[in-house]
C-alpha positions, 0 to 999 in steps of 0.5 A, spaced: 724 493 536 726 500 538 723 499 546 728 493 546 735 496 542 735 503 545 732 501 552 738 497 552 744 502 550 739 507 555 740 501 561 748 502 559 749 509 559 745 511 565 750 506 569 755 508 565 754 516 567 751 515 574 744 518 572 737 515 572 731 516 569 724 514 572 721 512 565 722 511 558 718 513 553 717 512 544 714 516 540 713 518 532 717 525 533 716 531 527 721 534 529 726 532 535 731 525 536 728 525 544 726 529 550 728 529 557 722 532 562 723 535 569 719 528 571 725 524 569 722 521 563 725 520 557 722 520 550 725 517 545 723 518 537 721 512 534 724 513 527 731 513 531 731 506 530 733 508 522 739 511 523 746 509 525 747 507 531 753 511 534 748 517 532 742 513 537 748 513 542 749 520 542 741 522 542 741 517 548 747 520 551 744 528 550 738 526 553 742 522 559 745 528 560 739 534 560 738 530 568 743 534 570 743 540 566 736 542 563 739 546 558 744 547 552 750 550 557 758 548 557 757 544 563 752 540 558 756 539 553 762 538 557 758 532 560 757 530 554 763 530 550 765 526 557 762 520 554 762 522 547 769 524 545 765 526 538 759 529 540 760 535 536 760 531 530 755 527 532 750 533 532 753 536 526 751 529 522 744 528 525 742 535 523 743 532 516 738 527 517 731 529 516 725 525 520 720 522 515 714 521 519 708 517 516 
């Protein structure tokens, strides 16, 4: 299920913000939503599929972005406010979710 719904939105938000990736990967997480590495690959935590989906948006989104921007700098976060307007509400709600992984 995850591979199938956030590979789609993944698929549409790297069109969307002319970025490419060169792999996508899925993974129980600890302690992160997702990952981006200097290969280009990125990893997904698969308790993502729990949460709602404007917040999976915004995690796709985030590491979407780290493509271009390997930090947390203002251009950043500039390129993600671009595609998502709410994006500090977004972080903001997604720190309140703990991941329960078993």
């Amino acid at each position: 299920y995850a591979n199938d719904v956030i590979s789609l939105r993944v698929q549409y938000f790297s069109q969307l913000m002319h970025l490419s990736y060169s792999d996508i990967k899925f993974r129980k997480m600890k302690s992160r939503w997702g990952s981006c590495n200097s290969n280009r690959v990125l990893t997904f935590n698969t308790e993502l599929v729990k949460i709602k989906k404007e917040l999976i948006d915004y995690v796709i989104v985030h590491e979407l972005a780290h493509l271009q921007h390997m930090n947390h700098s203002k251009k950043f976060h500039s390129l993600v406010d671009k595609y998502l307007p709410n994006s500090k509400f977004y972080h903001q709600e997604l720190k309140k979710i703990k991941i329960f992984t078993h």
